[in-house]
C-alpha positions in Angstrom: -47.0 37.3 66.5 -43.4 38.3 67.8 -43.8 42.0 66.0 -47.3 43.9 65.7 -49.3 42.9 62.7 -48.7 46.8 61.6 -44.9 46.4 62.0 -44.8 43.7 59.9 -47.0 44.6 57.4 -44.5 47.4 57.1 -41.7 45.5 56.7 -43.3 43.0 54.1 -44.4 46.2 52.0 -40.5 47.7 52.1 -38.9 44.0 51.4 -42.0 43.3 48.3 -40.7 46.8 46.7 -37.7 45.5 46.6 -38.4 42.4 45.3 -40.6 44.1 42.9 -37.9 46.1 41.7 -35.5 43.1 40.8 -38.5 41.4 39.0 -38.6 44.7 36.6 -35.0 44.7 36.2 -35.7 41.6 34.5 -38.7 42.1 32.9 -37.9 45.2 31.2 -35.6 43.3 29.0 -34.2 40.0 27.5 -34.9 36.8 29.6 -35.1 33.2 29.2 -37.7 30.8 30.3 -37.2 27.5 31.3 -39.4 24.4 32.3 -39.8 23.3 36.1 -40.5 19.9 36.8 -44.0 20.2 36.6 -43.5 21.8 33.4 -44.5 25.2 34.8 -42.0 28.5 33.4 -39.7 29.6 35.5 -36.9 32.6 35.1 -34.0 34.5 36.5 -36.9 36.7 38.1 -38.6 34.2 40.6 -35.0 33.2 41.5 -34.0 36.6 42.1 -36.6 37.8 43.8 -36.8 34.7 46.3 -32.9 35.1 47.0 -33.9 38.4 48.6 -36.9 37.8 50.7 -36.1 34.6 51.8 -32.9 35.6 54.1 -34.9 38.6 55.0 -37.9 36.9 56.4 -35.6 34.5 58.2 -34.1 38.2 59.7 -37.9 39.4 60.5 -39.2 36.3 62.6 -36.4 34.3 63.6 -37.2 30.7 63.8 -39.8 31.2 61.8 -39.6 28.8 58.6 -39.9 30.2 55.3 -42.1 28.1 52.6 -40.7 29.6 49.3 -41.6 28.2 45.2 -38.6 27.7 43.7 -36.7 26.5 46.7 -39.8 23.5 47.2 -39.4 23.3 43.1 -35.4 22.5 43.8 -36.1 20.0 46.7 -34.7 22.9 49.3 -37.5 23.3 51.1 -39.0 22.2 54.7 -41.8 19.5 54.5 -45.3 20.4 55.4 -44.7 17.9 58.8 -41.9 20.1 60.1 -43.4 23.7 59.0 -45.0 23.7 62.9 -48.3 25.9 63.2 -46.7 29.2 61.9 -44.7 29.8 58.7 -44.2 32.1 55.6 -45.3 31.1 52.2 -43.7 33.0 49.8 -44.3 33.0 45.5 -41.5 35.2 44.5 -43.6 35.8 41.1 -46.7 34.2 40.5 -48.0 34.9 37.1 -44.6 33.8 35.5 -47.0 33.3 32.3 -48.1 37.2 32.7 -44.5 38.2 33.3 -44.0 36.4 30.2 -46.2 37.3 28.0 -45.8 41.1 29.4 -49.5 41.8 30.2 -48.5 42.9 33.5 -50.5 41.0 35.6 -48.0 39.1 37.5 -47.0 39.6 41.4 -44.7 39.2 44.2 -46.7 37.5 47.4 -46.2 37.0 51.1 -47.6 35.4 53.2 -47.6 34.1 57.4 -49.3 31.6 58.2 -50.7 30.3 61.7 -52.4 27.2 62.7 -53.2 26.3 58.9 -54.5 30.0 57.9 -53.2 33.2 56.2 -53.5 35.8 58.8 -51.2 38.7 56.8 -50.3 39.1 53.3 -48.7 41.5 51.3 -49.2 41.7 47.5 -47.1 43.7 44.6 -48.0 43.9 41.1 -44.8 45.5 40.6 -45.6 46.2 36.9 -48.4 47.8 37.8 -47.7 50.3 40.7 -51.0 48.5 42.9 -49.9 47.0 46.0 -52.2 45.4 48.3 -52.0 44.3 52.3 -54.1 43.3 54.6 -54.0 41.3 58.0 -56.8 39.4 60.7 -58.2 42.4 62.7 -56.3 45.6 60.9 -58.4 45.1 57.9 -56.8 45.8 54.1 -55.7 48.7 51.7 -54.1 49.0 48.6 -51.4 51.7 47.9 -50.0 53.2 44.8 -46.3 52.9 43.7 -44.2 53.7 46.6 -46.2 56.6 48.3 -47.6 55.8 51.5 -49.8 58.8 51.1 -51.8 57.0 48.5 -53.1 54.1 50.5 -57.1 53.7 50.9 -59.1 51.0 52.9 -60.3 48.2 50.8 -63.7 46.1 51.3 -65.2 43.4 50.0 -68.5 44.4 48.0 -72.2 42.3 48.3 -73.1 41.4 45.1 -74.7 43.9 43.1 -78.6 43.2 41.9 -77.9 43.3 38.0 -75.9 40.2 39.4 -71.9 38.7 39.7 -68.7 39.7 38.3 -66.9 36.7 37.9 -63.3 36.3 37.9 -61.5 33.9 35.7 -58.1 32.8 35.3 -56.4 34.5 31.8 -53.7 31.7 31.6 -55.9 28.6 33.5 -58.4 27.0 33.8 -61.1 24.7 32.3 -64.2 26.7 30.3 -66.3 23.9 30.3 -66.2 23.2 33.9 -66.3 27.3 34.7 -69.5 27.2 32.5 -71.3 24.4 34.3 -70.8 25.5 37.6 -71.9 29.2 36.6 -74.8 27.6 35.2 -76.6 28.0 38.3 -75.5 31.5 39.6 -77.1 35.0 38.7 -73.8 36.2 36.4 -73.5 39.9 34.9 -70.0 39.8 33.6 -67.3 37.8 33.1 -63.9 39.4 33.7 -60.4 38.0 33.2 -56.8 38.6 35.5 -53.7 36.9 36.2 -52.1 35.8 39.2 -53.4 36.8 42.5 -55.1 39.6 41.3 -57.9 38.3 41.4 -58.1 37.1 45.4 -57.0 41.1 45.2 -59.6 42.8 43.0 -62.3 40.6 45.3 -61.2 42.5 47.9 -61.5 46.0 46.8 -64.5 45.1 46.0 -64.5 45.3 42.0 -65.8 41.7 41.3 -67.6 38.9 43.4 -66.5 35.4 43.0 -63.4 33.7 41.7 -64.4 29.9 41.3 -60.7 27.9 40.3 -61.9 24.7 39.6 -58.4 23.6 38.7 -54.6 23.4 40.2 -52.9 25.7 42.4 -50.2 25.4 45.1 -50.9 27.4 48.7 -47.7 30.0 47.7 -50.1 30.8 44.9 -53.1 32.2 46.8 -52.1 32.7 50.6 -51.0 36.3 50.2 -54.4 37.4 48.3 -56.0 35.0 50.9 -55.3 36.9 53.7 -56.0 40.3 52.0 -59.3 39.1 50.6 -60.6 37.7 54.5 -59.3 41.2 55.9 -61.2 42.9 53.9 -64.4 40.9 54.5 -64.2 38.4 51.9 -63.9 34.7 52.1 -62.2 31.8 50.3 -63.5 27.5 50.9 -63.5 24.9 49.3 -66.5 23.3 47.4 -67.8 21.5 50.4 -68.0 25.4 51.7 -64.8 24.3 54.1 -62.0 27.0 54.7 -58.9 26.1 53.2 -56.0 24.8 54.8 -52.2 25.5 54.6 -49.0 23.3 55.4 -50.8 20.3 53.5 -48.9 17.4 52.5 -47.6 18.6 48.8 -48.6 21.8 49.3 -51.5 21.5 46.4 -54.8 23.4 47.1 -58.3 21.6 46.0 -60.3 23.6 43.8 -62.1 26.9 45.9 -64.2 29.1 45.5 -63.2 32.8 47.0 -66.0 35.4 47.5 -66.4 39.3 48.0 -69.5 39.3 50.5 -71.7 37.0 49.2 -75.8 37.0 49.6 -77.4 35.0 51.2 -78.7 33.0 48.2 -75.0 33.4 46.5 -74.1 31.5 49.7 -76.0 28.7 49.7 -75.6 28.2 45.9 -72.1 27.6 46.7 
Protein backbone atom coordinates (compact mmCIF):
# COMPACT_ATOMS: atom_id res chain seq x y z
CA UNK A 1 0.00 0.00 0.00
CA UNK A 2 1.00 3.68 -1.05
CA UNK A 3 -0.60 5.11 2.36
CA UNK A 4 -0.58 3.04 5.84
CA UNK A 5 -3.43 0.67 6.15
CA UNK A 6 -4.44 3.10 9.39
CA UNK A 7 -4.40 6.16 7.00
CA UNK A 8 -6.54 4.81 4.73
CA UNK A 9 -8.80 3.23 6.89
CA UNK A 10 -9.20 6.81 8.05
CA UNK A 11 -9.89 8.19 4.96
CA UNK A 12 -12.50 5.46 3.80
CA UNK A 13 -14.34 6.06 7.27
CA UNK A 14 -14.54 10.16 6.55
CA UNK A 15 -15.42 9.60 2.62
CA UNK A 16 -18.37 6.40 3.82
CA UNK A 17 -19.87 9.21 6.28
CA UNK A 18 -20.25 11.14 3.67
CA UNK A 19 -21.66 8.90 1.41
CA UNK A 20 -23.78 7.75 4.16
CA UNK A 21 -25.11 11.10 4.60
CA UNK A 22 -26.29 11.54 0.79
CA UNK A 23 -27.92 8.02 1.01
CA UNK A 24 -30.16 9.52 4.10
CA UNK A 25 -30.85 12.56 2.24
CA UNK A 26 -32.66 10.28 0.13
CA UNK A 27 -33.94 7.89 2.10
CA UNK A 28 -35.64 10.08 4.50
CA UNK A 29 -38.01 10.98 1.81
CA UNK A 30 -39.77 10.39 -1.54
CA UNK A 31 -37.75 8.27 -4.07
CA UNK A 32 -38.19 6.30 -7.09
CA UNK A 33 -36.98 2.86 -7.93
CA UNK A 34 -36.14 1.67 -11.09
CA UNK A 35 -35.09 -1.72 -12.67
CA UNK A 36 -31.27 -2.49 -13.66
CA UNK A 37 -30.70 -4.80 -16.31
CA UNK A 38 -30.57 -7.69 -14.26
CA UNK A 39 -33.78 -6.60 -12.92
CA UNK A 40 -32.19 -5.59 -9.54
CA UNK A 41 -33.70 -1.89 -7.92
CA UNK A 42 -31.75 0.77 -8.29
CA UNK A 43 -32.25 4.71 -7.08
CA UNK A 44 -31.00 8.23 -7.01
CA UNK A 45 -29.14 6.95 -3.77
CA UNK A 46 -26.56 4.37 -5.24
CA UNK A 47 -25.95 6.93 -7.94
CA UNK A 48 -25.31 9.60 -5.62
CA UNK A 49 -23.38 8.03 -3.39
CA UNK A 50 -21.04 6.38 -6.06
CA UNK A 51 -20.59 10.00 -7.71
CA UNK A 52 -18.79 10.86 -4.54
CA UNK A 53 -16.49 8.10 -3.65
CA UNK A 54 -15.54 7.27 -6.92
CA UNK A 55 -13.47 10.55 -7.82
CA UNK A 56 -12.38 10.51 -4.27
CA UNK A 57 -10.74 7.05 -4.32
CA UNK A 58 -9.24 7.96 -7.67
CA UNK A 59 -7.73 11.13 -5.34
CA UNK A 60 -6.60 8.62 -2.44
CA UNK A 61 -4.53 5.97 -4.58
CA UNK A 62 -3.82 7.46 -7.78
CA UNK A 63 -3.64 4.92 -10.56
CA UNK A 64 -5.49 2.79 -8.65
CA UNK A 65 -8.75 1.62 -10.59
CA UNK A 66 -11.95 1.87 -8.97
CA UNK A 67 -14.56 -1.15 -9.53
CA UNK A 68 -17.86 0.56 -8.71
CA UNK A 69 -21.92 -1.11 -9.14
CA UNK A 70 -23.72 1.17 -11.00
CA UNK A 71 -20.87 2.32 -13.18
CA UNK A 72 -20.21 -1.79 -14.22
CA UNK A 73 -24.34 -1.82 -14.37
CA UNK A 74 -23.96 1.25 -17.15
CA UNK A 75 -21.17 -0.46 -19.11
CA UNK A 76 -18.60 2.37 -17.51
CA UNK A 77 -16.54 0.25 -15.83
CA UNK A 78 -12.84 -1.39 -16.28
CA UNK A 79 -12.90 -5.24 -17.18
CA UNK A 80 -11.70 -7.72 -14.69
CA UNK A 81 -8.44 -8.29 -17.33
CA UNK A 82 -7.35 -4.70 -16.97
CA UNK A 83 -8.21 -4.23 -13.10
CA UNK A 84 -4.22 -5.42 -12.44
CA UNK A 85 -3.59 -7.10 -8.92
CA UNK A 86 -4.84 -4.13 -6.82
CA UNK A 87 -8.22 -2.29 -7.14
CA UNK A 88 -11.23 -0.86 -5.22
CA UNK A 89 -14.63 -2.46 -5.23
CA UNK A 90 -17.09 -0.26 -4.29
CA UNK A 91 -21.24 -0.90 -3.70
CA UNK A 92 -22.38 2.51 -3.13
CA UNK A 93 -25.64 0.89 -1.31
CA UNK A 94 -26.05 -2.58 -1.10
CA UNK A 95 -29.28 -3.58 0.34
CA UNK A 96 -31.19 -1.29 -2.16
CA UNK A 97 -34.22 -3.76 -1.18
CA UNK A 98 -33.61 -2.67 2.72
CA UNK A 99 -33.26 0.99 1.72
CA UNK A 100 -36.44 0.25 0.10
CA UNK A 101 -38.43 -1.25 2.10
CA UNK A 102 -36.95 1.05 5.10
CA UNK A 103 -35.82 -1.65 7.49
CA UNK A 104 -32.62 -0.09 7.76
CA UNK A 105 -30.37 -2.68 6.99
CA UNK A 106 -28.77 -1.38 3.93
CA UNK A 107 -24.97 -0.15 3.61
CA UNK A 108 -22.37 1.83 1.88
CA UNK A 109 -19.09 -0.60 1.30
CA UNK A 110 -15.44 -0.23 0.30
CA UNK A 111 -13.24 -2.19 -0.49
CA UNK A 112 -9.18 -2.61 -1.93
CA UNK A 113 -8.31 -5.31 -3.19
CA UNK A 114 -4.77 -7.00 -3.83
CA UNK A 115 -3.66 -9.99 -5.69
CA UNK A 116 -7.48 -11.29 -5.82
CA UNK A 117 -8.22 -10.57 -1.91
CA UNK A 118 -9.95 -8.01 0.26
CA UNK A 119 -7.20 -6.79 2.48
CA UNK A 120 -9.29 -3.41 3.93
CA UNK A 121 -12.81 -2.63 4.08
CA UNK A 122 -14.89 -0.13 5.46
CA UNK A 123 -18.65 -0.64 6.17
CA UNK A 124 -21.65 2.08 6.98
CA UNK A 125 -25.01 1.27 7.84
CA UNK A 126 -25.76 4.78 7.62
CA UNK A 127 -29.31 4.29 8.92
CA UNK A 128 -28.16 2.71 11.59
CA UNK A 129 -25.25 4.69 13.20
CA UNK A 130 -22.84 1.06 13.19
CA UNK A 131 -19.86 1.39 11.19
CA UNK A 132 -17.48 -1.22 10.79
CA UNK A 133 -13.53 -1.42 9.47
CA UNK A 134 -11.11 -3.62 9.52
CA UNK A 135 -7.77 -4.40 7.53
CA UNK A 136 -5.01 -7.62 7.10
CA UNK A 137 -2.76 -7.21 10.28
CA UNK A 138 -4.60 -4.03 12.21
CA UNK A 139 -7.47 -6.30 13.04
CA UNK A 140 -11.35 -4.73 13.11
CA UNK A 141 -13.68 -2.38 15.14
CA UNK A 142 -16.94 -1.07 14.85
CA UNK A 143 -17.76 2.57 15.81
CA UNK A 144 -20.92 4.44 16.59
CA UNK A 145 -22.31 7.40 14.50
CA UNK A 146 -19.49 9.76 14.03
CA UNK A 147 -17.63 9.61 17.32
CA UNK A 148 -14.28 8.14 17.19
CA UNK A 149 -14.42 7.81 20.90
CA UNK A 150 -16.93 5.00 20.49
CA UNK A 151 -14.94 2.49 18.62
CA UNK A 152 -14.25 -1.09 20.26
CA UNK A 153 -12.17 -4.09 18.77
CA UNK A 154 -14.33 -6.64 17.10
CA UNK A 155 -13.61 -10.66 16.98
CA UNK A 156 -14.89 -13.41 15.55
CA UNK A 157 -16.55 -15.75 18.19
CA UNK A 158 -16.03 -19.97 18.26
CA UNK A 159 -19.25 -21.37 18.12
CA UNK A 160 -21.03 -21.64 21.19
CA UNK A 161 -21.93 -25.43 22.65
CA UNK A 162 -25.80 -24.92 22.66
CA UNK A 163 -24.73 -24.68 18.93
CA UNK A 164 -24.72 -22.03 15.53
CA UNK A 165 -26.37 -18.83 14.92
CA UNK A 166 -26.99 -18.87 11.43
CA UNK A 167 -27.28 -15.97 9.22
CA UNK A 168 -29.72 -15.80 6.43
CA UNK A 169 -30.41 -13.39 3.75
CA UNK A 170 -34.00 -11.28 4.65
CA UNK A 171 -34.45 -10.35 0.89
CA UNK A 172 -32.50 -13.73 -0.85
CA UNK A 173 -32.09 -16.70 -0.96
CA UNK A 174 -33.43 -20.25 -1.46
CA UNK A 175 -35.09 -21.98 1.91
CA UNK A 176 -35.09 -25.23 0.59
CA UNK A 177 -31.51 -25.27 -0.25
CA UNK A 178 -30.59 -23.32 3.27
CA UNK A 179 -32.47 -26.12 4.94
CA UNK A 180 -30.66 -29.08 3.37
CA UNK A 181 -27.37 -27.88 3.82
CA UNK A 182 -28.15 -27.05 7.62
CA UNK A 183 -29.36 -30.44 7.78
CA UNK A 184 -26.11 -31.63 8.84
CA UNK A 185 -24.78 -28.85 11.18
CA UNK A 186 -25.46 -28.46 15.04
CA UNK A 187 -28.00 -25.05 14.59
CA UNK A 188 -29.41 -23.03 17.70
CA UNK A 189 -30.97 -20.13 15.98
CA UNK A 190 -31.73 -18.87 12.87
CA UNK A 191 -31.29 -15.09 12.46
CA UNK A 192 -32.15 -12.86 9.58
CA UNK A 193 -30.12 -9.33 8.12
CA UNK A 194 -29.72 -7.49 5.09
CA UNK A 195 -26.86 -6.49 3.09
CA UNK A 196 -23.46 -6.94 4.34
CA UNK A 197 -24.40 -7.03 7.75
CA UNK A 198 -24.16 -10.10 8.05
CA UNK A 199 -20.15 -10.68 6.83
CA UNK A 200 -20.32 -7.69 9.70
CA UNK A 201 -22.28 -9.20 12.59
CA UNK A 202 -19.90 -12.57 12.00
CA UNK A 203 -17.24 -10.46 12.86
CA UNK A 204 -18.23 -8.99 16.10
CA UNK A 205 -18.82 -12.10 16.91
CA UNK A 206 -22.78 -12.21 17.36
CA UNK A 207 -23.50 -15.21 14.91
CA UNK A 208 -21.43 -18.04 13.32
CA UNK A 209 -21.94 -18.94 9.78
CA UNK A 210 -23.56 -17.21 6.84
CA UNK A 211 -24.03 -19.95 4.12
CA UNK A 212 -25.41 -17.90 0.62
CA UNK A 213 -26.03 -20.59 -1.52
CA UNK A 214 -27.30 -18.13 -4.16
CA UNK A 215 -26.09 -14.93 -6.37
CA UNK A 216 -23.95 -12.19 -5.40
CA UNK A 217 -21.45 -9.87 -7.22
CA UNK A 218 -17.78 -9.28 -5.42
CA UNK A 219 -18.87 -5.30 -4.66
CA UNK A 220 -21.55 -7.07 -2.61
CA UNK A 221 -19.30 -8.86 -0.05
CA UNK A 222 -15.58 -7.52 -0.34
CA UNK A 223 -15.98 -4.75 2.16
CA UNK A 224 -17.62 -7.20 5.02
CA UNK A 225 -14.94 -9.71 3.65
CA UNK A 226 -12.16 -8.02 4.72
CA UNK A 227 -13.68 -6.94 8.04
CA UNK A 228 -14.81 -10.48 8.81
CA UNK A 229 -10.90 -12.08 8.01
CA UNK A 230 -9.48 -9.16 10.26
CA UNK A 231 -11.26 -10.01 12.85
CA UNK A 232 -10.56 -13.76 12.66
CA UNK A 233 -13.21 -14.99 10.63
CA UNK A 234 -13.19 -16.57 7.18
CA UNK A 235 -15.17 -16.68 3.97
CA UNK A 236 -14.64 -19.95 0.98
CA UNK A 237 -16.28 -21.33 -1.21
CA UNK A 238 -17.98 -24.82 -0.94
CA UNK A 239 -14.95 -26.80 -2.04
CA UNK A 240 -13.49 -24.86 1.30
CA UNK A 241 -11.38 -22.54 -1.34
CA UNK A 242 -10.95 -18.77 -0.52
CA UNK A 243 -12.74 -16.62 -2.75
CA UNK A 244 -11.38 -14.71 -5.40
CA UNK A 245 -11.81 -11.10 -6.70
CA UNK A 246 -11.36 -9.43 -10.28
CA UNK A 247 -13.27 -12.57 -11.92
CA UNK A 248 -14.49 -12.47 -15.30
CA UNK A 249 -18.17 -10.93 -14.67
CA UNK A 250 -17.54 -10.11 -11.43
CA UNK A 251 -20.17 -12.89 -10.01
CA UNK A 252 -19.25 -14.74 -6.79
CA UNK A 253 -20.05 -18.69 -6.46
CA UNK A 254 -22.02 -19.61 -3.59
CA UNK A 255 -19.73 -19.28 0.02
CA UNK A 256 -19.89 -20.00 3.00
CA UNK A 257 -18.37 -17.17 5.64
CA UNK A 258 -17.58 -18.26 9.21
CA UNK A 259 -16.94 -16.55 12.72
CA UNK A 260 -14.20 -19.10 14.15
CA UNK A 261 -15.41 -22.21 13.35
CA UNK A 262 -14.69 -25.74 15.42
CA UNK A 263 -13.01 -28.07 14.41
CA UNK A 264 -15.96 -30.31 13.54
CA UNK A 265 -17.91 -26.99 12.13
CA UNK A 266 -14.87 -27.07 9.77
CA UNK A 267 -14.82 -30.15 8.32
CA UNK A 268 -18.69 -30.26 7.96
CA UNK A 269 -18.08 -27.51 5.66
Amino acid sequence: MSLPAQLLIEALIGLVQQAGELVLQVYERDFSVLAKADASPVTEADWRAEALITPALQVLLPGVPVLAEEATAAGLAPAAAGLGERFWLVDPLDGTREFVQRNGEFTVNVALIEQGRPVLGVVLAPALGQLYAGAAGLGAFTQFGSDAGSRRPIEARRPPAEGLTVLASRSHGDQAALNAFLADQSVARIRQAGSSLKLCLLAAGEADLYPRLGRTMEWDIAAGQAVLEAAGGRVEDLQGQPLRYGKPGFENPDFLAWGQPTDAAAAKS
